[in-house]
Steps between C-alpha positions, in 0.01 A plus 500: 500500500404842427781721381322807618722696805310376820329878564359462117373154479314627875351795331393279216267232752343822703414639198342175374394427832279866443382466118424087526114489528539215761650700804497845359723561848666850554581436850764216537855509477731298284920444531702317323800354614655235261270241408261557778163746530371649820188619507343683781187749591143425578249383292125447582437088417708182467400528140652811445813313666527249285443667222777734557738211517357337143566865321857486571565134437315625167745737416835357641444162603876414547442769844401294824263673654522572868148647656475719801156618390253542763130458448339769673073472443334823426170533629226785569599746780418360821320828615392853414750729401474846661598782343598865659 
């Protein structure tokens, strides 16, 4: 296990949740709390998902990984947008 303080070791997976090329993901959250990872948000694929979850177990694969991530598809605007 990591010997990190909990709040470091979770600003060490956003951050390589943000600079790894695979997910490149600003928007999800990440806490720590002894040997287990939560990680919540949206993201726009199951892809994105899982690739969110192989990134950490990259970096600190003693962490189980609970996911609360939500796949939310983004897709063209439905209609015009009017502007005043």
């Amino acid at each position: 296990m990591s010997t990190d303080p909990e709040q470091y070791l979770a600003a060490r997976l956003r951050r390589a949740l943000a600079e790894d090329p695979r997910t490149t993901e600003l928007g999800v959250r990440v806490t720590v709390r002894g040997d287990h990872v939560l990680l919540s948000g949206d993201v726009a694929s199951a892809e994105r998902r899982a690739e969110l979850e192989a990134v950490i177990h990259d970096i600190a694969p003693e962490l189980t990984v609970l996911d609360d991530v939500q796949v939310v598809p983004v897709g063209e605007p439905g209609g015009r947008e009017e502007l005043r």
